[in-house]
C-alpha positions in Angstrom: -4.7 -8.0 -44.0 -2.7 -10.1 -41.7 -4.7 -11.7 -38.9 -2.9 -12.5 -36.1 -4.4 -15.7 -34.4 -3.8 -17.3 -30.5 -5.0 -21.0 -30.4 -5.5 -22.4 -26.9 -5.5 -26.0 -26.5 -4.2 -28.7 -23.6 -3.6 -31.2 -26.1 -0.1 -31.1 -27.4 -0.9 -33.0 -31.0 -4.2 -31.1 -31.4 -1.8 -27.9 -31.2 0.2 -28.8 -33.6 -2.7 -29.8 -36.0 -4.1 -26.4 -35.3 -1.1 -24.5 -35.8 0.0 -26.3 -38.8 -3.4 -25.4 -40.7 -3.2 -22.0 -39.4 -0.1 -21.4 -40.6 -1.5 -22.2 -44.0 -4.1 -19.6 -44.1 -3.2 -16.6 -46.4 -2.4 -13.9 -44.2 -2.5 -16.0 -40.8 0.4 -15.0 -37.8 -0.4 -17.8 -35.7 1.1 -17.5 -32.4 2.5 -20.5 -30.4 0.0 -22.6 -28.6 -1.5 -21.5 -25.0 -1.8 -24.8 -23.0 -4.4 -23.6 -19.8 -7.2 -20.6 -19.3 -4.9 -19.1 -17.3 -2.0 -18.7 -19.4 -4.3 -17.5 -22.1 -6.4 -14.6 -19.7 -3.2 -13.5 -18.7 -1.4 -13.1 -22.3 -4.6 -10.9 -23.7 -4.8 -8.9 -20.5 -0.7 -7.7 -21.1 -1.2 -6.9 -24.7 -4.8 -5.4 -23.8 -2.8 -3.3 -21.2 -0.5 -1.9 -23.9 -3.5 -1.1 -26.3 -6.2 -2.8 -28.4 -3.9 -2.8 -31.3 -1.7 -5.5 -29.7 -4.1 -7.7 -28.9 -4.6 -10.5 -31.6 -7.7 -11.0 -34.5 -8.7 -13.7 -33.4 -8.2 -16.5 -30.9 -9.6 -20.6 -30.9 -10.4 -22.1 -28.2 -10.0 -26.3 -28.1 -12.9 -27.6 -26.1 -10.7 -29.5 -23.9 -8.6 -26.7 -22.6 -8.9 -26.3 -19.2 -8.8 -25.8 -15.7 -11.9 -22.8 -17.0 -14.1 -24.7 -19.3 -14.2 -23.5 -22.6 -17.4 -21.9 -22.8 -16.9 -19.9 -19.5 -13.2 -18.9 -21.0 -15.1 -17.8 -24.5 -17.5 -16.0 -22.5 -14.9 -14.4 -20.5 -12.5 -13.4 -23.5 -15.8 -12.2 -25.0 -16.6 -9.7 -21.9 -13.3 -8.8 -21.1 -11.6 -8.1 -25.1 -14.5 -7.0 -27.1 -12.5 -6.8 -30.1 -11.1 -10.3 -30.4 -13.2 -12.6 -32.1 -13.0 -16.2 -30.3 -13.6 -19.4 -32.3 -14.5 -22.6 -30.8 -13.4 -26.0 -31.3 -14.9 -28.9 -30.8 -16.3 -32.3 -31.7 -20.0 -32.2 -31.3 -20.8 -28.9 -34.0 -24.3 -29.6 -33.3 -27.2 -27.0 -32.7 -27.4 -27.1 -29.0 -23.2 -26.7 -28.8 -23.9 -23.9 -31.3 -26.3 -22.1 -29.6 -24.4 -22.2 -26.3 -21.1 -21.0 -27.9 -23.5 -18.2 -30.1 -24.9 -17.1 -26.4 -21.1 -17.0 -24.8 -19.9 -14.6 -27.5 -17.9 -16.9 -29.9 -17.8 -15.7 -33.6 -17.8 -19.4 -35.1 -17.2 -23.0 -34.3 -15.5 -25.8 -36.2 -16.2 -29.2 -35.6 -13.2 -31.6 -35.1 -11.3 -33.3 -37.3 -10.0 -29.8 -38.3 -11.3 -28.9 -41.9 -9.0 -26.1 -43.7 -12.0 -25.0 -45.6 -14.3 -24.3 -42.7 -11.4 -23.7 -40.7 -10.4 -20.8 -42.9 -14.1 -19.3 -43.4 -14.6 -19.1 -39.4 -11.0 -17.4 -38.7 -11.6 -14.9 -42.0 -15.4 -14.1 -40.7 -14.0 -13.8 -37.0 -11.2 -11.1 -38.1 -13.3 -9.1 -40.0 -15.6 -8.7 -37.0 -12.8 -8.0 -34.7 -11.6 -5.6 -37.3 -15.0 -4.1 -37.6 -15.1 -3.8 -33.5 -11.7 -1.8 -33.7 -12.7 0.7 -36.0 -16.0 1.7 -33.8 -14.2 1.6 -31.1 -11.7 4.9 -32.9 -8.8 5.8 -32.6 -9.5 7.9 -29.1 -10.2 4.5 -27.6 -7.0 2.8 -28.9 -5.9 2.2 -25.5 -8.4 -0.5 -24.4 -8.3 -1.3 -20.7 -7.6 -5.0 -19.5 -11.0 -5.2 -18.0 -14.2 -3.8 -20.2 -16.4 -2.8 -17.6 -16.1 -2.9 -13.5 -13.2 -3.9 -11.6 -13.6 -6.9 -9.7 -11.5 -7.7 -6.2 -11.9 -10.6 -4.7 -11.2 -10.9 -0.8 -9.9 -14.1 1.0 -8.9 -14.9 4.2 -5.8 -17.1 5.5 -8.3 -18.5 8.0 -11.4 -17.5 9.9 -11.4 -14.8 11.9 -8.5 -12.4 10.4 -10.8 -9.5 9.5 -12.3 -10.7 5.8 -15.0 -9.6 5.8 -14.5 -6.2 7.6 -11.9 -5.1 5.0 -14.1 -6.2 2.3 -17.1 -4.2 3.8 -15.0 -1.2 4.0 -13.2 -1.6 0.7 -16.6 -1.2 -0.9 -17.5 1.5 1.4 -14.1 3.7 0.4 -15.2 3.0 -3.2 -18.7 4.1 -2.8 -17.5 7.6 -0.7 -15.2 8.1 -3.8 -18.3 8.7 -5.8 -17.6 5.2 -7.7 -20.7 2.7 -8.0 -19.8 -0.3 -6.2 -21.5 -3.7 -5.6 -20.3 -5.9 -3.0 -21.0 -9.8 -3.2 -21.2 -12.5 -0.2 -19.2 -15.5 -1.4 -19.0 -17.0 1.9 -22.0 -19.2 1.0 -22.2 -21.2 4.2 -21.1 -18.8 6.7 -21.5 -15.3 5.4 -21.5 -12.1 7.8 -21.9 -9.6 5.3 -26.1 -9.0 6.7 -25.1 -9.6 10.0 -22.8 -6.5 10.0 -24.5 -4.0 8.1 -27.9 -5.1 9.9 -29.7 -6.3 6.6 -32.8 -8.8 6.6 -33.4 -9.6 2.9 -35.2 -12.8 1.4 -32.8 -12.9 -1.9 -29.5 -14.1 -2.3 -27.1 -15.0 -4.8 -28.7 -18.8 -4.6 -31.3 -16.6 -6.7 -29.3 -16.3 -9.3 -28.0 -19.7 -9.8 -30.2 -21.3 -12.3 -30.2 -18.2 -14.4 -29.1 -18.2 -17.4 -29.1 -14.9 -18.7 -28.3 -12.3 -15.6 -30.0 -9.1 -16.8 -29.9 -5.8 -15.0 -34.1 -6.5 -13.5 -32.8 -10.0 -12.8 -29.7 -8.1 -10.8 -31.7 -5.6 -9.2 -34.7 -7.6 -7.9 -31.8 -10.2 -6.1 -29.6 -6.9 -4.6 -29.5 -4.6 -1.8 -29.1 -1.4 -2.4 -27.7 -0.2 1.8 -27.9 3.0 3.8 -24.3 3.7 3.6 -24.9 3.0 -0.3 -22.8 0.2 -1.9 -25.8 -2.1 -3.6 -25.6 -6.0 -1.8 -25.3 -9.4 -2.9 -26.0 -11.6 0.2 -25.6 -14.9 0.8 -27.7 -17.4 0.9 -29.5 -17.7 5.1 -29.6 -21.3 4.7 -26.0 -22.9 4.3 -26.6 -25.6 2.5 -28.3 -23.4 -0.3 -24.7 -22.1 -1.3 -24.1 -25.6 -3.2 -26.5 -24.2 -5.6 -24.2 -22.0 -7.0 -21.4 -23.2 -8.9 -18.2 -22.2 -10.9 -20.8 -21.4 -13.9 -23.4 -19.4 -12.0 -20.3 -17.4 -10.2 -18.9 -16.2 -13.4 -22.1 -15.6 -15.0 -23.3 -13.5 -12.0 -19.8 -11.3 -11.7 -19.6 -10.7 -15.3 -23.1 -9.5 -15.5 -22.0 -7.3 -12.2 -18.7 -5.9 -13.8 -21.0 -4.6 -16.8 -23.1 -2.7 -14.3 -20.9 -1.1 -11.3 -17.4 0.3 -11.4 -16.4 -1.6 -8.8 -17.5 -4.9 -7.6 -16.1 -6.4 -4.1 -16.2 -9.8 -3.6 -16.0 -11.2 0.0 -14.2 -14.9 -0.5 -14.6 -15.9 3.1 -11.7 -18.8 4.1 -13.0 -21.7 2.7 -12.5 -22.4 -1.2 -15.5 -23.4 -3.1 -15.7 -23.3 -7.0 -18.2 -20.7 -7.1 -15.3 -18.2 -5.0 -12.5 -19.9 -6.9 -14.2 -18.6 -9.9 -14.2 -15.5 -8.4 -10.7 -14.9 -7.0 -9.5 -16.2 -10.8 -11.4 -13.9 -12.6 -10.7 -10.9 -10.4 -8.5 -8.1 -11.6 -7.4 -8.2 -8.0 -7.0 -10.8 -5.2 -6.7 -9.6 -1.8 -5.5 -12.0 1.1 -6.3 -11.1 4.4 -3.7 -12.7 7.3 -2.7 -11.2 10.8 0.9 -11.8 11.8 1.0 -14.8 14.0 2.5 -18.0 12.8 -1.1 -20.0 12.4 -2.2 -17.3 10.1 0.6 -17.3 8.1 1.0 -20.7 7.6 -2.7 -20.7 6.5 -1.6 -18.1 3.9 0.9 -20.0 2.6 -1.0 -22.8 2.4 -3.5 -20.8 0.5 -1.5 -19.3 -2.2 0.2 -23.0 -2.9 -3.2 -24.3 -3.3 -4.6 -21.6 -5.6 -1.3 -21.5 -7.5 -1.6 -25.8 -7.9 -5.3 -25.3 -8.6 -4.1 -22.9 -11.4 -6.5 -20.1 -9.9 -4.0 -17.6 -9.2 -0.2 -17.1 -8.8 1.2 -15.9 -6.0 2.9 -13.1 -7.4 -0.9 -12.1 -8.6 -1.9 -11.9 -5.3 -1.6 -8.9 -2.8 -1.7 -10.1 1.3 -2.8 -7.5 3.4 -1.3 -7.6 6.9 -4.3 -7.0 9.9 -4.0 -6.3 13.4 -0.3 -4.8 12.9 1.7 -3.4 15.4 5.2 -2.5 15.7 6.1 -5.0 18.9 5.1 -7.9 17.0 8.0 -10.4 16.1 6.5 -11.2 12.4 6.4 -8.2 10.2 4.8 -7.6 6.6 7.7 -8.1 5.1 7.9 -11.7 6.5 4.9 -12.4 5.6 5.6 -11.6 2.1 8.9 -13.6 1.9 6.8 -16.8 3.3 3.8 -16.8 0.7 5.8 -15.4 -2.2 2.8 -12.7 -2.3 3.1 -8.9 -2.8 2.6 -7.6 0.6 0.4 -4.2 1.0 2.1 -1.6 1.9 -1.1 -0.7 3.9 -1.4 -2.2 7.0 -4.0 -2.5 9.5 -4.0 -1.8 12.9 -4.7 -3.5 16.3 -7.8 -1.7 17.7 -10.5 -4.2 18.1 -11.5 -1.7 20.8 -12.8 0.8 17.9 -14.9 -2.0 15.9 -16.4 -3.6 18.7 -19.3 -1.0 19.4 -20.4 -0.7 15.3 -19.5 -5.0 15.1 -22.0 -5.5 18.2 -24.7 -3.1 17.0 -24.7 -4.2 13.7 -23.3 -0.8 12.2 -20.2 -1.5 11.1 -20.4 1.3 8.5 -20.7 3.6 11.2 -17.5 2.8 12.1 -15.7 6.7 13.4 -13.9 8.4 10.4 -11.2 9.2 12.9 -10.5 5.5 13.3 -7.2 4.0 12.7 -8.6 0.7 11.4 -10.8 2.9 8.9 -7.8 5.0 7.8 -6.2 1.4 7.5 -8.5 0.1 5.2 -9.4 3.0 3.0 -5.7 3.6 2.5 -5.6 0.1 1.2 -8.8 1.2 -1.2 -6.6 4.1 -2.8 -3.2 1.4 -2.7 -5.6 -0.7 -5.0 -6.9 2.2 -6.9 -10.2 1.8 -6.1 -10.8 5.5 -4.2 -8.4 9.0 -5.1 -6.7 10.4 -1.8 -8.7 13.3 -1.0 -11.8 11.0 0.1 -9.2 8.9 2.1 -10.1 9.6 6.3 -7.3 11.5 7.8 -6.1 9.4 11.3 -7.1 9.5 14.3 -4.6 12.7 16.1 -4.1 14.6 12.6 -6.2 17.7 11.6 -6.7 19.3 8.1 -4.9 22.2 7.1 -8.4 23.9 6.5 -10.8 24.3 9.3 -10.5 22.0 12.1 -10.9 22.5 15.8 -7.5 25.0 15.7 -9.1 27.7 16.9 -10.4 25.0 20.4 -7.4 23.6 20.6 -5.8 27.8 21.4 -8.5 28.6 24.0 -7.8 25.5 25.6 -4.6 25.9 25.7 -4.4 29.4 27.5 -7.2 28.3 29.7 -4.9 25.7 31.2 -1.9 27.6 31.0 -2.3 29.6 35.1 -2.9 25.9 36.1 -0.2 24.5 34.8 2.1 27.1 36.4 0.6 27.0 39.4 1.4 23.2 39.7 5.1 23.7 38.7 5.1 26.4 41.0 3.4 23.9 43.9 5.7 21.2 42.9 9.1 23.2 42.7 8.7 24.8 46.5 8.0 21.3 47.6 11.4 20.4 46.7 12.6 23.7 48.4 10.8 22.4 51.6 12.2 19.2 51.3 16.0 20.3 50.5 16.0 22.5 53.7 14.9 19.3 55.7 17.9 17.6 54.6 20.5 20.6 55.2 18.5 21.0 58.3 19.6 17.3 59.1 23.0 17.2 57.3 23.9 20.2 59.0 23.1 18.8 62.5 25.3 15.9 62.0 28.2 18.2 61.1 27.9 20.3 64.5 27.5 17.6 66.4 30.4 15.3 65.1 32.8 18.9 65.5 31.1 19.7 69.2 32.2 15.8 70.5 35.8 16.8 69.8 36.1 20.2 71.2 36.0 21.9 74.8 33.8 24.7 73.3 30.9 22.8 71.9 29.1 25.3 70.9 31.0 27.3 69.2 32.5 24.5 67.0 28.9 23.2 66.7 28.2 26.4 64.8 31.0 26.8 62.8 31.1 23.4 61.2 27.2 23.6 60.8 27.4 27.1 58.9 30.3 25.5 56.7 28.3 22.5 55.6 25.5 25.0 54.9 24.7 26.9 51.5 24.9 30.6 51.4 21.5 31.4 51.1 20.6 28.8 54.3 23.7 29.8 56.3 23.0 33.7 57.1 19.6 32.8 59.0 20.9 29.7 60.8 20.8 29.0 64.5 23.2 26.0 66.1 22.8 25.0 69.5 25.2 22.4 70.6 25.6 21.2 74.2 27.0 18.4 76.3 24.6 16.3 78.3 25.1 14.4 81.4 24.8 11.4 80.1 28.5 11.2 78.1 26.7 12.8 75.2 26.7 15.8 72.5 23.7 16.9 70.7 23.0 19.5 68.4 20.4 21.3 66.9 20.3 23.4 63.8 17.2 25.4 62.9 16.7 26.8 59.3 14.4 29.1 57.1 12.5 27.7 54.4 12.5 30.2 51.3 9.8 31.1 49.3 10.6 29.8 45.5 13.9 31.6 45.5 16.2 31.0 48.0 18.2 34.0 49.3 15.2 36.5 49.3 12.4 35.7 50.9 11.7 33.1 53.8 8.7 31.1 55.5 7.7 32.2 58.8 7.9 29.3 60.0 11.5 27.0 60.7 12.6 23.2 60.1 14.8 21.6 62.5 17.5 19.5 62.1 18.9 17.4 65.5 22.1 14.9 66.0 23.1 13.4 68.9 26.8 11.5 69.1 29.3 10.4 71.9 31.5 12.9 73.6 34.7 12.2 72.2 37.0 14.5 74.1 39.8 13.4 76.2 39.5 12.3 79.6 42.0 13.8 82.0 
């Protein structure tokens, strides 16, 4: 049987050691050394994605690897890829290292200096396990997911105050609504708002859990929540400077034992990187990072992803960035943003509407938040971008009905019922303008007589025959002119008009609107 073997160590001559007695064993494909956790995680999780069949027999783990320690990363391999069996190296093969690598899930451990006996018996006893694992699992399960268990998405934010832990709260909420058990953890261990907006008082915390060694499902449900709106709570701690209690360790330990026990487990980061949510945004199948498009933001963001991606947490092309408060008029757009971090950018975005979350944030309610809302829709179309809820329990927006039902049938009546208003107005409004237009023939008109009446002996009578010309046909049949000289040197006029009655031409007003002009008498002097 060929065993195919992944050794991860930091140390450059203890991998060559390794792979050089590996190579040795009958049957052994050792693959090229894996020099961090990181590297490693990520190298089972792609051949995990293509099926269990890819992924290798066995893998050893050199107690020096890092940034995870080894334990954590055998216990982690061990949860995540059932059917690998994971050796570990180390110097000290005593009882207590024993027991501890036995309780992680390692299938052996060989002390250092390397031994080709021992090391031999561990990797043969570790393959037939791993073999053993592949055949219960059958050949309807060859396609073993990444993750055994829960997925786990881990929410950050650039800095404080850029909508963290809303989009966590309702990331867990679309989950939950899509009929999907869901947990959803407070990481924010100093400054956690998770209770604050769901409007839970609850004496345990995941402080609770931190000197536990074995997390088991009483242990789980005795420290968690289980809230109104349904997803099941892991607070934090309501005295700050308990969060120091949980470390890197206790993290892991608590969201593995999580991930066996909900289908989807959302983990609220906060801004502020401690080990314990370090641990978590590495071992989450998804990172989310939360920014809102103003240049402080995204700077924090950037300065973020370069931090975890130095810390060798996550890389930035592992990391999605989630664009709040959105709006078109703003100058930096998602796509920006994802050119500045190096991140892949959501293409859900959420909305500016503070003015919808500010009732449910101030009452403490915030999962009463309107279905119709546009930051809900937002959010829960992020949920089914991340595959964590199907589209038919995503809200529909604020404005669109559904095909089925609805208030159609309102809408019609409502409709008619304002339809007699609404002509009546137009009607109002267009013989206003009527009214108005005869005031200014009526005045136009006036100024034409008079002008004609300064320049001729018969004032009158050119009065009203430049007034009629300057007058449409449906004004000028009604007309009256009256131009006259006064004593004074001067010629006024006077032309009165019908206002019609919507259509001009037909019918009139009863009563007139005057137009009067006055001007110098311009005719010659003899």
């Amino acid at each position: 049987m060929t065993v195919r073997i992944v050794a991860g160590t930091s140390d450059p001559d203890a991998a060559r050691a390794l792979l050089g007695l590996l190579g040795q064993l009958p049957g052994a494909e050792p693959a090229p050394a894996v020099h961090d956790s990181t590297a490693l995680l990520d190298l089972l999780a792609r051949a995990a994605e293509t099926g269990v069949e890819e992924l290798p027999e066995v893998v050893v783990v050199h107690e020096t690897i890092g940034p995870m320690p080894a334990l954590d990363l055998v216990r982690d391999i061990a949860l995540r890829f059932p059917a690998v069996g994971v050796i570990l190296l180390t110097p000290d093969p005593g009882p207590a290292v024993l027991a501890a690598a036995m309780n992680s899930g390692a299938r052996g451990v060989v002390g250092l200096p390397l031994s080709y006996d021992e090391l031999g018996a561990r990797v043969d006893a570790a393959a037939t396990w791993a073999a053993g694992v592949r055949r219960h699992l059958g050949p309807q399960r060859a396609a073993l997911p990444a993750v055994a268990g829960g997925t786990v998405v881990a929410v950050a934010g650039a800095k404080g105050g850029v909508g963290t832990t809303v989009t966590a709260v309702h990331l867990a909420l679309a989950a939950h609504a899509s009929g999907r058990s869901t947990a959803l953890v407070d990481l924010d261990l100093q400054g956690g708002d998770i209770a604050s907006y769901l409007d839970v008082q609850f004496r345990r915390s995941v402080a609770d859990l931190a000197d536990i060694a074995d997390v088991s499902s009483r242990v789980l449900h005795d420290a968690m929540y289980v809230h109104e709106s349904g997803p099941a709570l892991l607070l934090a701690p309501a005295d700050g400077e308990r969060g120091e209690d949980v470390t890197d360790r206790a993290a892991r330990l608590v969201l593995a034992a999580l991930r066996q026990r909900y289908e989807v487990v959302v983990v609220d980061c906060g801004t502020q990187m401690t080990s314990a949510n370090a641990a978590a945004v590495e071992v989450a199948d998804t990172a989310v990072l939360v920014t809102t498009p103003d240049v402080v933001a995204v700077r924090a963001a950037k300065r973020m992803v370069r931090m975890w991606d130095r810390l060798q947490i996550r890389k930035p092309q592992d990391t999605t960035t989630v664009v709040n408060r959105h709006t078109r008029a703003t100058e930096i757009q998602p796509t920006l943003v994802g050119r500045i971090t190096g991140t892949r950018i959501a293409a859900s975005t959420v909305p500016a509407a503070f003015r919808e979350l500010q009732p449910v944030i101030d009452a403490g309610r915030l999962h009463d938040l309107d279905a119709r809302s546009t930051v809900k829709a937002g959010i829960w179309s992020l949920a089914g971008e991340l595959g964590l809820v199907t589209g038919a329990s995503l809200p529909a927006p604020r404005g669109k009905k559904s095909r089925r039902g609805g208030d159609r049938g309102q809408v019609t009546l409502e409709t008619l019922g304002m339809t007699p208003i609404i002509l009546i107005t137009l009607i109002l409004v267009w013989q206003a303008v009527l009214t108005g237009y005869t005031f200014t023939l009526a005045g136009n008109a006036a100024d034409q007589a008079a002008r004609a009446a300064a320049v001729s002996s018969d004032p009158q009578s050119a009065g009203a025959d430049a007034a009629a010309s300057d007058l449409p046909g449906a004004w000028s049949g009604d007309a009256h002119t009256d131009a006259h000289r006064n004593g004074d040197g001067t010629v006024e006029a006077t032309v009165t008009l019908k206002v019609p009655v919507l259509f001009p031409g037909t019918i009139d007003f009863p009563f007139h609107v005057h137009g009067h002009a006055k001007t110098v008498d311009e005719r010659p002097t003899r």
